[in-house]
C-alpha positions in Angstrom: 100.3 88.5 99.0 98.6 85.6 101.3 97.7 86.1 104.4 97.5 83.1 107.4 94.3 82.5 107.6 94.7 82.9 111.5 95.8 85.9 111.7 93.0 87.5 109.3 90.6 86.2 112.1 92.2 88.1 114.8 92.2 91.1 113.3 89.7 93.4 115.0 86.5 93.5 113.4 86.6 97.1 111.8 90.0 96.6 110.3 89.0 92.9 108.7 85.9 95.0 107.4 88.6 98.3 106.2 90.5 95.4 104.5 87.9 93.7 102.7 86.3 97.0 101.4 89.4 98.2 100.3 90.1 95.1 98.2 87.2 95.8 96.9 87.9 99.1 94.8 89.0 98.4 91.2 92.5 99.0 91.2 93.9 98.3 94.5 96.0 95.0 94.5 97.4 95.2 98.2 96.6 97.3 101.1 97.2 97.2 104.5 96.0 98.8 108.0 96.8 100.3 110.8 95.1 101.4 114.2 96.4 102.9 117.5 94.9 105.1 119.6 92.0 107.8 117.8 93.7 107.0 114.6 93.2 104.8 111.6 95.7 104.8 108.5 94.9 102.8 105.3 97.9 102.2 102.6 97.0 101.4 99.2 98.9 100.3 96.4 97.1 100.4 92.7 97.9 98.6 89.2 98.3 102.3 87.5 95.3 101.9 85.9 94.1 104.8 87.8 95.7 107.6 89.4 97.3 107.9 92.8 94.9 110.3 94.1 91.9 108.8 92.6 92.5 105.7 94.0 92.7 107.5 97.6 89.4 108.9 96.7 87.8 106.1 95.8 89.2 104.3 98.9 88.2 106.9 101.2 84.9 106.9 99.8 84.3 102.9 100.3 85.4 103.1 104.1 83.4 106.4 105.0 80.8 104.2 106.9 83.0 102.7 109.3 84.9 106.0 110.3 83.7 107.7 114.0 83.4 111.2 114.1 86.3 111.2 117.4 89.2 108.9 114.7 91.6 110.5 112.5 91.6 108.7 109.2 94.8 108.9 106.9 95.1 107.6 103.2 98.6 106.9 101.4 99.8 104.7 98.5 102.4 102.1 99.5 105.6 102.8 97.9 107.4 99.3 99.0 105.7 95.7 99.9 109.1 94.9 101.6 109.0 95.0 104.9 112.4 96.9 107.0 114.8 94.0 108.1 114.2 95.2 111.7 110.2 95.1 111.4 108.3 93.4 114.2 105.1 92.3 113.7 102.7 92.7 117.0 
């Protein structure tokens, strides 16, 4: 999945940084992120190579340094890259 270089650069800081270190754990070929308000949520999907909540771990694990103590942090696999027919994209 490519992404416009454009709108990778306005992505906030942290979540360009969630991205990139997500990528980077063996096994995850797409992820993507969300923030709002206290809250952080990182979707994940893996080749099968590994198993679904090993894969969160592992994930988890690579992000811990960029949580704050006052965020919630949620962790899920991504069932389906296609987006709803009625999704907006902010």
């Amino acid at each position: 999945m490519a992404h416009s270089p454009v709108a990778v650069r306005t992505l906030p800081a942290k979540l360009r940084r969630t991205l990139e270190l997500t990528y980077a754990v063996e096994g995850v070929v797409s992820a993507r992120v969300w923030q709002w308000a206290g809250c952080v949520a990182v979707g994940v999907r893996g080749t099968g190579a590994a198993s679904p909540a090993d894969l969160l771990r592992r994930v988890e694990i690579a992000v811990a340094g960029l949580r704050n103590l006052d965020e919630s942090w949620e962790f899920g696999i991504l069932d389906d890259e296609t987006p709803p027919r009625d999704a907006s994209i902010a």
